[in-house]
C-alpha positions in Angstrom: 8.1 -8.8 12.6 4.8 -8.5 14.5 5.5 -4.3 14.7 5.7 -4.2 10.9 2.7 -6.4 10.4 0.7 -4.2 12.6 2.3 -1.0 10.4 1.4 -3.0 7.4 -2.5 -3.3 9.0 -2.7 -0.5 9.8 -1.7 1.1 6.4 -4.2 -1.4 4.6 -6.8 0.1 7.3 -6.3 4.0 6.2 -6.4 3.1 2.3 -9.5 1.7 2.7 -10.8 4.5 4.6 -9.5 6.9 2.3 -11.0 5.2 -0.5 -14.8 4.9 1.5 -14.2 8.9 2.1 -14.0 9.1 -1.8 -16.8 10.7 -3.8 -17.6 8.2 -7.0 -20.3 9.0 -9.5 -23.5 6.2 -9.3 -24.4 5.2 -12.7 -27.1 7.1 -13.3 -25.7 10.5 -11.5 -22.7 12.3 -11.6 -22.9 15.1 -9.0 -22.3 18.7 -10.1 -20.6 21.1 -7.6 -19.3 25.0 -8.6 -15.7 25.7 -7.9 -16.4 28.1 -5.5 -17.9 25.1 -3.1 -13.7 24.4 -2.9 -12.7 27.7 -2.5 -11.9 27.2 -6.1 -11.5 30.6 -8.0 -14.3 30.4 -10.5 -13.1 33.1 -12.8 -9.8 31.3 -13.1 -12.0 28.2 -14.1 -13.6 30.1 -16.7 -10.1 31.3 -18.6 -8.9 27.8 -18.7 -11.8 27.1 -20.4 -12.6 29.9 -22.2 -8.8 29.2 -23.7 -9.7 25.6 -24.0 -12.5 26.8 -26.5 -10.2 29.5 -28.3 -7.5 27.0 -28.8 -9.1 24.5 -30.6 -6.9 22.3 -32.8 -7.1 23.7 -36.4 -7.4 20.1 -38.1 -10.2 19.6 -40.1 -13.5 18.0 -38.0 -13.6 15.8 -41.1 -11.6 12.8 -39.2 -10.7 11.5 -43.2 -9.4 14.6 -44.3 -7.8 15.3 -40.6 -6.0 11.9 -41.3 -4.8 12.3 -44.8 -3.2 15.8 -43.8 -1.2 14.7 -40.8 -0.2 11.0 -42.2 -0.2 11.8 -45.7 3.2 10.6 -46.3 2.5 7.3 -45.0 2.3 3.9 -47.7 -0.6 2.2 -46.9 -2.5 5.0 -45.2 -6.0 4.1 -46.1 -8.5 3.5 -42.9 -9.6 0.0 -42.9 -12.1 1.1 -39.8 -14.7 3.0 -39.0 -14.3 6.8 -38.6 -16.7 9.8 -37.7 -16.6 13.9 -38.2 -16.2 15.1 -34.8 -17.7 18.1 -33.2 -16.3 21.3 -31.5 -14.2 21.7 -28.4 -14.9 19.9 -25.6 -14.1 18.6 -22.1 -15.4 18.4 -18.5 -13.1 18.9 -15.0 -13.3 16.6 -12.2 -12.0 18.0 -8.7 -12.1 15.2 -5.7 -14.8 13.0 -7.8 -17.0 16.5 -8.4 -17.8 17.5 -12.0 -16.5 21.4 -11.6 -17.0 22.4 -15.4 -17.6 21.6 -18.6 -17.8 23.0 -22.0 -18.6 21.8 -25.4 -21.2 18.7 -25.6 -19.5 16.2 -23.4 -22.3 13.6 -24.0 -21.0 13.5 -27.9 -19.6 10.3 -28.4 -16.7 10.4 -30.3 -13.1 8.9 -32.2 -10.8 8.7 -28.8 -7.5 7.7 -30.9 -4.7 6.2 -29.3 -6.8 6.8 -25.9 -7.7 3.6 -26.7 -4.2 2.0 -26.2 -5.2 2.9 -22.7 -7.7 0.2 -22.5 -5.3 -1.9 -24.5 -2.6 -1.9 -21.9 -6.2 -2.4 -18.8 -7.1 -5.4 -20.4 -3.8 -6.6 -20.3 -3.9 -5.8 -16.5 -7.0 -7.6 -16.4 -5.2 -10.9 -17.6 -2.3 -10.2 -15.5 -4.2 -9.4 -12.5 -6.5 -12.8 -12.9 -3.9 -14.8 -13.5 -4.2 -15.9 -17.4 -0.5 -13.6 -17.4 2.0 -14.8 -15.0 4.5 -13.0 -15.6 5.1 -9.7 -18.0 8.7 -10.6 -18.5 7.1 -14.1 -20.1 7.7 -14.4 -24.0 4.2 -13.7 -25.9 4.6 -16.0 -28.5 3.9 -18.7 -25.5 0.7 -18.1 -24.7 -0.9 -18.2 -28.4 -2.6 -20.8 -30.4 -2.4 -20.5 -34.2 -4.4 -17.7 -35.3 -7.4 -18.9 -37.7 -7.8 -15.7 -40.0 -11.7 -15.7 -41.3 -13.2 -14.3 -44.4 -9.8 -14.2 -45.9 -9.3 -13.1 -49.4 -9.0 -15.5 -52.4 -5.4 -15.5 -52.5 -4.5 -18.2 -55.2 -7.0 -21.0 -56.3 -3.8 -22.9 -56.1 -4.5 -24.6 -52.5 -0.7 -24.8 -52.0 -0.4 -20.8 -51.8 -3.0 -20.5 -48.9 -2.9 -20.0 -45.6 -5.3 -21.1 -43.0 -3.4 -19.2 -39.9 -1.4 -16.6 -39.1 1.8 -17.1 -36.4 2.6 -13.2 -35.6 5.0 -13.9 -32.9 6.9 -16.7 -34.5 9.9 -14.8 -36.3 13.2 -15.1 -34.7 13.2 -11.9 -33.7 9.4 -11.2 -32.8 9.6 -14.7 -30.1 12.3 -12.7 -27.8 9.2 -10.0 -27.5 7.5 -10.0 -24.0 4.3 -8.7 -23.0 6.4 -5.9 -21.4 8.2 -5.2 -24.3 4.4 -4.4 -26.1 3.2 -2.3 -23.0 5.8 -0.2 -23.0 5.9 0.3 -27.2 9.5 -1.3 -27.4 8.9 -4.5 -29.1 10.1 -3.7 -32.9 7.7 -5.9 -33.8 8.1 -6.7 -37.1 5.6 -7.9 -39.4 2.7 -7.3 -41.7 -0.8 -7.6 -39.6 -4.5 -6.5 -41.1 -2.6 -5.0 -44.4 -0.8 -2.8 -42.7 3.4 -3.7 -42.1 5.0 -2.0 -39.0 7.5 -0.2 -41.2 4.5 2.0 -43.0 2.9 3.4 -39.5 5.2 6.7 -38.8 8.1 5.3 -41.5 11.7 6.9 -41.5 12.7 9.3 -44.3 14.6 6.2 -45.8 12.1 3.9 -48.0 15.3 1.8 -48.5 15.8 1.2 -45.4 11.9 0.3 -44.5 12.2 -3.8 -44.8 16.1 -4.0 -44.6 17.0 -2.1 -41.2 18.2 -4.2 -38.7 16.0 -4.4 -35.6 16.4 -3.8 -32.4 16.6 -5.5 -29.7 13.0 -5.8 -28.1 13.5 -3.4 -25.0 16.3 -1.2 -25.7 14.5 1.5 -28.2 10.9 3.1 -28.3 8.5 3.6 -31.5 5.3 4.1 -31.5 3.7 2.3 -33.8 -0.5 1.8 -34.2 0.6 -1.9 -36.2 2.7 -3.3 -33.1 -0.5 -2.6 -30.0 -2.9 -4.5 -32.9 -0.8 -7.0 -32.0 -0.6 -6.8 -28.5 -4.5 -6.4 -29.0 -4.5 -9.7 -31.1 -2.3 -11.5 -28.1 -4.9 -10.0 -26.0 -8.0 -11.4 -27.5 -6.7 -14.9 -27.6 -5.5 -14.7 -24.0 -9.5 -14.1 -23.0 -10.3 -15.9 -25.9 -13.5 -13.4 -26.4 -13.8 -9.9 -27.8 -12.2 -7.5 -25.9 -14.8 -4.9 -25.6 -16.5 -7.4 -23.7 -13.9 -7.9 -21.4 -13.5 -4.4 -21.2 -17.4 -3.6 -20.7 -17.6 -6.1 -17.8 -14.6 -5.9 -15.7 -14.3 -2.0 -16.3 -16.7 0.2 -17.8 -19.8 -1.0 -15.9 -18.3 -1.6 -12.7 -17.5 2.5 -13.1 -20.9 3.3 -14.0 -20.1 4.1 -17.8 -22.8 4.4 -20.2 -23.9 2.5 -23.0 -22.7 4.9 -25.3 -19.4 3.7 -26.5 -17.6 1.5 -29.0 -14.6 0.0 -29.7 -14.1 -1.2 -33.2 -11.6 -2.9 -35.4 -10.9 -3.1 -39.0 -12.7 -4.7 -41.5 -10.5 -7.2 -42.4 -9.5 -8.2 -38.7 -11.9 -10.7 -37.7 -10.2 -14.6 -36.4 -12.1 -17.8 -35.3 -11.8 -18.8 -31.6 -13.0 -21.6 -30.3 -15.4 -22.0 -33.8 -16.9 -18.4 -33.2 -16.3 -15.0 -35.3 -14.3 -12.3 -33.0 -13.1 -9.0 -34.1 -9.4 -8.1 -33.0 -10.1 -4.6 -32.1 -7.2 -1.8 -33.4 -5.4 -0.2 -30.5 -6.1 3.6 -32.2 -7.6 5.6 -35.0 -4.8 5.7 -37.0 -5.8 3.3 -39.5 -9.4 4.0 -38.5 -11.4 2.4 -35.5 -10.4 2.2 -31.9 -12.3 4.1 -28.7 -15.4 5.9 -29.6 -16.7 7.4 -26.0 -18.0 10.8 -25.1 -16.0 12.6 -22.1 -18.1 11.6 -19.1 -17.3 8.1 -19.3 -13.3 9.3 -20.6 -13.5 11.2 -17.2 -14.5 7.8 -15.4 -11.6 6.3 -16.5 -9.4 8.9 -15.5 -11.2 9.1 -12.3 -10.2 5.2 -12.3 -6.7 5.5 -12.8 -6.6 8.2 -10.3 -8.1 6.4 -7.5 -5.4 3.6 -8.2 -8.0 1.1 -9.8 -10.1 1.4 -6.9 -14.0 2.1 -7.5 -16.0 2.5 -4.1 -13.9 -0.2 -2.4 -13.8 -2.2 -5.3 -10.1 -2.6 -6.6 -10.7 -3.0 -10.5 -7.2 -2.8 -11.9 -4.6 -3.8 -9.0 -2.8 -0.9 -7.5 0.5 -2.8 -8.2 -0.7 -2.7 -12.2 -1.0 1.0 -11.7 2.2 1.7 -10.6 3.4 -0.4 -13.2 1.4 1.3 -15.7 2.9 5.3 -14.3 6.8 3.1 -14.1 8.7 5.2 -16.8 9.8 3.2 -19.3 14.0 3.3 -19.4 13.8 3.8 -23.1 11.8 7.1 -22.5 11.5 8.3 -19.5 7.9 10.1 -20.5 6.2 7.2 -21.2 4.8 4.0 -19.1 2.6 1.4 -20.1 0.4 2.7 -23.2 -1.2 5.0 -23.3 0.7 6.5 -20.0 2.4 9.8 -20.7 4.1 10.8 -17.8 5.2 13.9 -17.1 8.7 12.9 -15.8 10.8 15.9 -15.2 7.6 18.0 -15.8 9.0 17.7 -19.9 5.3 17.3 -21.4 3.8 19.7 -19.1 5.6 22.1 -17.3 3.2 24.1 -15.2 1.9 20.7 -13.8 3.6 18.3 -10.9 5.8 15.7 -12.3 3.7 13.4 -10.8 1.3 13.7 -12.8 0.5 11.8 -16.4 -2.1 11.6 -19.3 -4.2 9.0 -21.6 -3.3 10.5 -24.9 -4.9 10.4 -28.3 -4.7 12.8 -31.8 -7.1 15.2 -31.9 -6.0 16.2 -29.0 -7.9 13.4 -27.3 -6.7 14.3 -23.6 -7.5 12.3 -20.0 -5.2 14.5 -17.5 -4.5 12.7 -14.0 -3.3 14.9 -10.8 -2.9 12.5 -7.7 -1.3 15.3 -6.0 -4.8 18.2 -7.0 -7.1 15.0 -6.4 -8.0 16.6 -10.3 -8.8 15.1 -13.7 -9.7 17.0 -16.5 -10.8 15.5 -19.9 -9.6 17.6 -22.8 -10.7 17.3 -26.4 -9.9 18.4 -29.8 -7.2 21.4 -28.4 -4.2 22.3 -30.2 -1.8 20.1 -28.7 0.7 22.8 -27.9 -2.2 24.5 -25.9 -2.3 21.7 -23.6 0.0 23.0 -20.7 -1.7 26.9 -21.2 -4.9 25.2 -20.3 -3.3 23.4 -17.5 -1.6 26.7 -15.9 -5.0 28.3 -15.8 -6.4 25.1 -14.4 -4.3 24.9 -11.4 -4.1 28.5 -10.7 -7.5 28.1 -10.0 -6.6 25.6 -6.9 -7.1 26.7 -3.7 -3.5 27.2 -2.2 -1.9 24.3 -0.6 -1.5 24.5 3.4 
């Protein structure tokens, strides 16, 4: 016993050091270094992002019109949150904490999409790490008061018809969900939250079959679906009991040194009452409009976050045991963890890179790529997503060779 605590010590001890030994950006400076400096072929650095550039995704930069092409199908499609025009190509790559390159205007601060189920899923850690979780296995609908819905439409001036709160976890099926269940996208939540019913977000090419199919069990079969992480952000929000920007901005983004610079909105009509004061239940997306607006430095943060294992300069912000949990494939799809964790099981999403490795991944495409292995993140934005693993070849040929 006393040999394996002194292994164990001694592991804690070279962890720490390792993460001392890390470069991490201050605030107000994010050190520049050229690829050469690593033995880094710079001209190999310049295709990927030269290709980056030439492979722009051919969506519209009109977000509205971007939105109503892809999802046009879709009942109930209309945004309910904000939304911006974006501009061109753009992205920045991070080797051992460095800034390498960068292209496009990274400072431009932009729609993220489902990147933002990324900070979703951190909050979450947040509230499991501290405590107000205890377990991720425990059922949500136990954790949440009734749900006070303000600024509520005049339904009926019949007072019979109205409702003063909302129970979204109180259907037979929807009380067998757990937290994990929601993390991992499958809940089958079912329900109709902020307008929009889970059946209209990606529906099947059966309208008939939209609000009779039997569900699922929660667990057993992945969707992703923008309607069921609003209401993992809703659990969320009454877990804190305060916005979850806030929570976000002060456990996360300023402990990392982000800027001031971001958003993270909701829809119009998702505001509640907590503890008598108006809070926004921020969407977990842009699909219905709303979600992450952040330029790529502080995306790259994150990523540089996540890569480092939630530590920040010796300061563990998300437990290493919620990252591994987070990059834990999900049985019901082996390429995907917690939200928004893409992993690259199998190397299926991106074959030229280690199966190790995973991505934060919105439309657009929105891209945060992590590489434990290359000590490498790379922020990619608005490329065709097919080009993805073509930037990613040129990327990593660039590395000097392992020894």
């Amino acid at each position: 016993m006393r040999k394996l605590l002194t292994l164990l010590c001694w592991l804690v001890a070279i962890s720490a050091t390792a993460q001392k030994n890390n470069y991490y950006p201050s605030a107000r400076n994010w050190e520049h270094k050229s690829p050469s400096f690593f033995a880094i072929d710079t001209n190999k650095i310049k295709e990927a992002v030269d290709f980056a550039i030439s492979h722009e995704t051919s969506q519209p930069r009109n977000l509205w019109l971007s939105q109503a092409m892809q999802f046009g199908k879709e009942p109930f499609l209309d945004p309910v949150g904000p939304m911006a025009e974006r501009g061109p190509a753009g992205g920045i790559i991070i080797y051992k904490g460095y800034i390498i390159a960068e292209w496009g205007n990274p400072s431009a601060v932009e729609m993220t999409n489902s990147v933002t189920k990324s900070m979703v899923s951190s909050v979450v850690g947040l509230a499991f790490d501290k405590g107000l979780i205890s377990s991720l296995d425990d059922k949500v609908y136990t954790y949440l008061p009734p749900v006070e819905v303000a600024m509520q439409e005049k339904v009926s001036d019949n007072p019979i018809a109205k409702k003063s709160f909302i129970y979204p976890f109180e259907t037979e099926h929807n009380r067998k969900i757990s937290w994990d269940h929601l993390l991992r996208q499958t809940s089958d939540w079912e329900g109709v939250l902020w307008g929009k019913p889970d059946w209209a977000d990606r529906p099947s090419d059966k309208p008939a079959e939209w609000t009779t199919r039997k569900r699922f069990e929660p667990g057993t079969v992945y969707k992703y679906n923008d309607t069921r992480v609003n209401a993992l952000a809703l659990a969320a929000t009454l877990v804190f009991r305060k916005p979850l920007p806030e929570v976000l901005r002060e456990n996360v983004m300023n402990p990392i040194g982000a800027s001031n610079t971001w958003a993270w909105t909701g829809y119009q009509n998702a505001w509640i009452v907590v503890d008598g004061k108006m809070v926004q239940s921020v969407s977990g997306g842009g699909h219905f409009g709303g979600g992450l607006f952040m330029n790529a430095y502080d995306m790259g943060r994150f990523g540089l976050l996540t890569l480092r294992k939630g530590n920040w300069n010796g300061k563990q912000i998300l437990s290493e045991d919620w990252i591994r949990k987070a990059t834990t494939p999900t049985p019901a799809n082996t390429g995907y963890g917690f939200m928004n964790y893409f992993l690259n099981t199998d190397r299926k999403m991106y074959p030229s890179a280690p199966a190790t490795a995973y991505a934060h991944i919105g439309n657009g495409t929105n891209a945060i790529y992590v590489d434990q292995e290359n000590d490498l993140v790379a922020v990619v934005r608005w490329i065709d997503d097919k080009s993805m693993d073509g930037f990613l070849q040129r990327l990593l040929s660039a590395l000097p060779a392992k020894k």
